[in-house]
N, C-alpha and C positions, 0 to 999 in steps of 0.2 A: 666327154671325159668322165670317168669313174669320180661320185665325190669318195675322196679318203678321210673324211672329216662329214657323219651326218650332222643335216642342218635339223637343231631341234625346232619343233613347233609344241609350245604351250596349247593347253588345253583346258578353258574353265568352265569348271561343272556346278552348275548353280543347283543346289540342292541336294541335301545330306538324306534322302529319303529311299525308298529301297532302291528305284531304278540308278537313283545317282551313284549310290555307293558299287553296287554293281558294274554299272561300267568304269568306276576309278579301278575296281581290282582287274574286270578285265584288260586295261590297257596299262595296270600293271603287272598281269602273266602275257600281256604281248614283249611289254621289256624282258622280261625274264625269260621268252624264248627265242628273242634277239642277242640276249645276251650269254644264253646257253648253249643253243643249237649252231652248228656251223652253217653258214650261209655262203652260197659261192663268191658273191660280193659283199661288199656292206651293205647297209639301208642306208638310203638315199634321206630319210627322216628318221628320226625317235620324238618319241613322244613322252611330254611331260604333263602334268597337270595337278591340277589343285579345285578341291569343292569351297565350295560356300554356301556357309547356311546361313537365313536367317533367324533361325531360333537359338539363343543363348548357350545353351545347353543340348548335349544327348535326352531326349526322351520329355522335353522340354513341355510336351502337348500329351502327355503320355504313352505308354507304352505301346498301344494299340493290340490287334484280335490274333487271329490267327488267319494262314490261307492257303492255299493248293497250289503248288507248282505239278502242272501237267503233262499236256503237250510241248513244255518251252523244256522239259528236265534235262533232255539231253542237250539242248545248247547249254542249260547252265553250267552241267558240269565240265563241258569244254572249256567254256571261256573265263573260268575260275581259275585262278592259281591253285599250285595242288596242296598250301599247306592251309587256305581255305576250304578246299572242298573234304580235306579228311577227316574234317571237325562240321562238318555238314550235319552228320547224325546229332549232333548235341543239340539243332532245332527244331528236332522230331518234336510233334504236341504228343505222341502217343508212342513212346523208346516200344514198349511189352509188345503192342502189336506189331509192329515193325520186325523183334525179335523173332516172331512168330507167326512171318509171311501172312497178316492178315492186313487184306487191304480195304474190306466194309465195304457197302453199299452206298449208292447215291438214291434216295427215296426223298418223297413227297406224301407227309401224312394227311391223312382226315383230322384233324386236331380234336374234331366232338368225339369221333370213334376210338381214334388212333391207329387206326388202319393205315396199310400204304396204298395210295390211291395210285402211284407209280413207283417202281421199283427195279434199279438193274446192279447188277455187282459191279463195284470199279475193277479191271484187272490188275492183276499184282503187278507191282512194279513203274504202272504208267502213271504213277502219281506220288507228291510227297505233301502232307499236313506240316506246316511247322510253324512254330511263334514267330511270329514279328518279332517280337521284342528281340529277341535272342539272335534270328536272323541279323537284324541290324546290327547289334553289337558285334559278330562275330566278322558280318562287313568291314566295319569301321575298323579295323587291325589292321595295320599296315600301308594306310594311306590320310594325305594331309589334307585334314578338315580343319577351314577358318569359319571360328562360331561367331554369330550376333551380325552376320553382314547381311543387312538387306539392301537389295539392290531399287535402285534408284533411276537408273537412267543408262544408255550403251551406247555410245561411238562409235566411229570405225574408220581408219586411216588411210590414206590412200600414198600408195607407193607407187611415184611414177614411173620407177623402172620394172615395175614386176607386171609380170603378163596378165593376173588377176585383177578383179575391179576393186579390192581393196587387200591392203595387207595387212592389218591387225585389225583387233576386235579390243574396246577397253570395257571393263564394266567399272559403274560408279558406285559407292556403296552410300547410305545414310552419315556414316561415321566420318565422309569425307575423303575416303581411302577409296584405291581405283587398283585394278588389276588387270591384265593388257595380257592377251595371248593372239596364240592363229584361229581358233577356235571358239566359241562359246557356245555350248549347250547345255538349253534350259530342261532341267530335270525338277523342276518345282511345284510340281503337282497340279493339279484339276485346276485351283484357280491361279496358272500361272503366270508371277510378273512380267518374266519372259516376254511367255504368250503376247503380252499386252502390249509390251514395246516390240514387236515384229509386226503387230497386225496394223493395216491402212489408218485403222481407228479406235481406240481404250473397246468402244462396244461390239464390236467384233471377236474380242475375246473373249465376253462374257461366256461361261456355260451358261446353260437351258434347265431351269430347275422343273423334273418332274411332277406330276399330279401324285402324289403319295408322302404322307408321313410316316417318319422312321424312327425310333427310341432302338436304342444301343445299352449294352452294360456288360462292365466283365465280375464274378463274383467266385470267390473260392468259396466251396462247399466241401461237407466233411465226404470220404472217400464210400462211406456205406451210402451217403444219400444219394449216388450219382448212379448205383448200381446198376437200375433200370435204365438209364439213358444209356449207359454204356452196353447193354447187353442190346439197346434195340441198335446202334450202331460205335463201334471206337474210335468212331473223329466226328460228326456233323449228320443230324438231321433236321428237314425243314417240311414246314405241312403249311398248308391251310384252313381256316373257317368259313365253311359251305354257306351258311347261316349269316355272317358279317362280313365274310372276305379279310379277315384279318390274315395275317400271313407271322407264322412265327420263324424261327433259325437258334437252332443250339447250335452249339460245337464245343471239344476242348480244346482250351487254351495249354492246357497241361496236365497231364495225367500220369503220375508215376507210376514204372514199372511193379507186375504183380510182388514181385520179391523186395519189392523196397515199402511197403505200404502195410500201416501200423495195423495188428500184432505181432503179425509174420516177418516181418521185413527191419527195415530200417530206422522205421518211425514217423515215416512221409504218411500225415493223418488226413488232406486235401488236395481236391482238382481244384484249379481253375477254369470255370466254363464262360464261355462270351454268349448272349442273346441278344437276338433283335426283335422288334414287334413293328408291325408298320399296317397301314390300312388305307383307301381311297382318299383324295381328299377332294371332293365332290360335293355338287348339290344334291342333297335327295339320297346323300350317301350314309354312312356309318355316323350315329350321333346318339348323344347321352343327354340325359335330362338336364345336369348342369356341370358346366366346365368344371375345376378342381380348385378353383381360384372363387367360387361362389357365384360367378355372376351367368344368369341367360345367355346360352347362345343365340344370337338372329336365326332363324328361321331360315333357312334354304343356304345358309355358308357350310361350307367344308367345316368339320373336325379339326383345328389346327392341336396342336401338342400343349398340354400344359405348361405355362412360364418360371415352372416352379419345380425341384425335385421332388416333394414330398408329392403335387402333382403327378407329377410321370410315372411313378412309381404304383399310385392308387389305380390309374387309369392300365397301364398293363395290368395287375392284377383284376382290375372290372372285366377286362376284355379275357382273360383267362379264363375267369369262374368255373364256367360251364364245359369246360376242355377235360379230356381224357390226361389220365396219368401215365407218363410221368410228365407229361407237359404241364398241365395245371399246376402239381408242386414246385416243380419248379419255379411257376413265378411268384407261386403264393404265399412262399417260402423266401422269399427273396428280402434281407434283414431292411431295416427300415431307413441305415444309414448307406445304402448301396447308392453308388454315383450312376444315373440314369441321366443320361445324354441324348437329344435330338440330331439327328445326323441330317442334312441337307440332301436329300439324293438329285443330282445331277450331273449333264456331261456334256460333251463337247463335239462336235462331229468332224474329222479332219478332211480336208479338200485343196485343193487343186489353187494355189493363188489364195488362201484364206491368211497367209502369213509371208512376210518376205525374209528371207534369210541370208542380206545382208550379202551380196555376192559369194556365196559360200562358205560365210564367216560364222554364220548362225544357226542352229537348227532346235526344234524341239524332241523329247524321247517320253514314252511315258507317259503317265496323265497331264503332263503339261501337251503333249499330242492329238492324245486323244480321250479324253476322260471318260469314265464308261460307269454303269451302275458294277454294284458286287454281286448282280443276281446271276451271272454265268462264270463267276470266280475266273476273269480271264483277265483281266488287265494287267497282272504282275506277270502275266505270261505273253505277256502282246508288248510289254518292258524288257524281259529277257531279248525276244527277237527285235527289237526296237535296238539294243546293245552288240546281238550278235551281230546282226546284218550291218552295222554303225564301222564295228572294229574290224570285221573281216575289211571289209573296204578299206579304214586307213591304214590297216598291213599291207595292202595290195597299193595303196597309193606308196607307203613308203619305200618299196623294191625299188632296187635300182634299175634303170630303163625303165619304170613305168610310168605313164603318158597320162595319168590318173591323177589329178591336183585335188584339192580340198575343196575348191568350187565345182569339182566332177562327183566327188566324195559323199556330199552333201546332198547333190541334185538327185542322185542315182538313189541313194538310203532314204531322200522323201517321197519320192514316184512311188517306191514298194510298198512305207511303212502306208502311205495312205490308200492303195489300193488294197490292202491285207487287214487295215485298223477300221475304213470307213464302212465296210459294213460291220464290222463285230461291236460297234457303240451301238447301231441300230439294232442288232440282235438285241446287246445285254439291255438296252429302253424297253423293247418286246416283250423280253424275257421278265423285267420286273412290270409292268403294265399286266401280265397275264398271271404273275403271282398274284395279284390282289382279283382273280377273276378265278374263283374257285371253277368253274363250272368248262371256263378254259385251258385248264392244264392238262394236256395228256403229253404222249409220246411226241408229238407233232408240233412240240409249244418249245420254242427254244430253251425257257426255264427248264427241261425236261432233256431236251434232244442232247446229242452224243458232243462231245467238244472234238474241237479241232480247231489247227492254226488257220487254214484257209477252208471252203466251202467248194 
């Protein structure tokens, strides 16, 4: 019999981070085209839900870089509501170029020469630059985020009249407070709690930290000095040191339009640009006379990162020195109170039986999935299809007649997302493993080859 009354099932989204906030809007324009569009029947389900973060606050860890939606662009714009997606342009890193159908190159410099040692044109269209920062904010409109909840521990009920092995899913939170849906998926990043309570065992979760250290910063600079960066590309470029194998990353974080930018324009006098620096960390590998901190390194240890910002900050400019411009000023330029951060690079490989999900109560998306380095810029894009492939499914579960439960919903969204995500973490390791091997990068080196959602 036809339900005349859908049955709701909750929906808790643990983490306010990009993939999470994404699919709150997505299966908020699923409502909105259950609610708008005529259906021959009703749905059999609607869905509701609620995020949880544990961080206090919006932007709490700051604001974070910038990054490339790709191959995933046309899912996104699908499964965005549409008074989200029309305000999409506003997290252009680069509005002028955008205006002006350029869409830059992906290159690989000589950092001594500044040469491209690879080089091809992105095509128009197949890709979009935007800020985190903005992105997020523009997410978070229109759906209920509970801040300060960190999660603690998860339950799950057993309903003996329903044909599933369990009928809710409760989460605990630190504060004492507990929240109870059909549903729960972990959207909390690389190292997630999630993760940790679905796997056999806490160390099962762990990520895998790579052989490489990484220093990060984002710094506004005045609009003439960026000139040069900007004419060799108008979003991102990255090189390497043949010499050390040091591996660098510009990009803009933000870049106001030509007509808005002081004399001419508006009065907007700064970019915001993000850089990275990172190198081997190996025996016998990249090493300096003495740490930044004063004391001997042992003899045969890896390079670890200074303890200290005044540290980090000396030490990328050491590794600069000798760089072609506009790389070198870049860092050498770089003022003395700039917030210079060591970034952890690691990840996670997804598999078959590596997590249990709770008789269909649970699932991961995301870098709580599958966590990947940033050297193939694809993980926000392996999140988009991590959400697409998620919602299409519980649209098609909630039809009336369909024969598709949440424990079908579940099974069928982890089979794919791990056969599509488990080699693209081993790529993106590849891919940063052969940035620190100058003499390895060519066309043939994933850090290099052509992106795509599957191979």
């Amino acid at each position: 019999m036809p339900h005349s009354i859908p049955q709701e099932k909750h929906i808790l989204i643990i983490g306010a981070g990009l993939t999470g906030l994404i699919l709150a809007q997505a299966l908020r324009h699923l409502n909105h085209l259950h609610s708008t569009q005529p259906q021959p029947q009703p749905p059999k389900y609607t869905y509701t839900y609620t995020i949880y973060e544990r961080d206090p606050y919006a932007f709490a860890r700051g604001a974070g870089w910038s990054l490339t939606i790709h191959w995933a662009l046309t899912d996104l714009r699908n499964i965005l509501p549409p008074d989200i997606l029309a305000r999409f342009h506003e997290c252009l890193v680069n509005p002028g170029a955008a205006d002006r159908g350029i869409a830059g190159n992906f290159q690989y410099l000589d950092l001594r020469t500044g040469r491209p040692k690879e080089k091809w044109a992105i095509p128009w269209g197949a890709a979009s630059r935007v800020s985190r920062e903005k992105l997020l904010a523009l997410l978070m409109e229109g759906v209920d985020i509970q801040w300060n909840k960190h999660l603690t521990s998860i339950t799950t009920t057993t309903n003996p009249t329903s044909t599933t092995t369990t009928s809710t899913i409760t989460a605990h939170f630190i504060d004492h407070t507990t929240a109870t849906g059909s549903l729960l998926i972990g959207c909390d990043g690389s190292r997630s709690t999630v993760r940790r309570h679905l796997t056999p065992t806490p160390t099962l979760a762990l990520p895998s930290r790579l052989p490489i250290r990484l220093l990060g910063l984002r710094v506004p600079y005045p609009i003439t000095k960026i000139a040069k960066c900007e004419a060799l590309d108008v979003h991102f470029f990255q090189g390497g040191d043949p010499l050390t194998n040091v591996y660098f990353w510009f990009s803009f974080i933000y870049l106001p339009r030509p007509e808005d930018r002081y004399p001419e324009g508006k009065g907007e006098t700064e970019a915001v640009c993000q850089m990275m620096m990172s190198w081997p960390f190996e025996k016998g590998g990249l090493r300096r006379g003495k740490n930044n901190v004063g004391e001997e390194e042992e003899e045969g240890e890896g390079m670890e990162a200074p303890g200290d910002n005044a540290g980090r900050l000396a030490l990328m400019k050491e590794l600069a020195n000798e760089w072609a411009e506009p790389m070198r000023e870049m860092v050498m330029d770089l003022p003395d109170d700039t917030d210079v951060r060591e970034i952890v690079l690691e990840d996670w490989v997804p598999g078959v039986g590596r997590w249990g999900n709770q008789g269909g109560r649970a699932t991961l998306v995301g870098d709580a999935a599958h966590g990947m380095t940033m050297f193939r810029g694809e993980a926000a894009n392996h999140g988009v299809i991590d959400v697409s492939v998620l919602v299409k499914l519980l649209a098609e579960s909630a039809k009336e007649g369909s024969e598709l439960e949440l424990e079908d919903v579940v099974n069928v969204y982890e089979k794919e997302m791990i056969q599509r995500t488990q080699p693209a973490v081993l790529k993106s390791r590849q891919a940063c493993l052969d940035a620190h091997r100058f003499d390895r990068v060519d066309g043939s080196s994933p850090l290099i080859s052509r992106r795509a959602m599957k191979d």
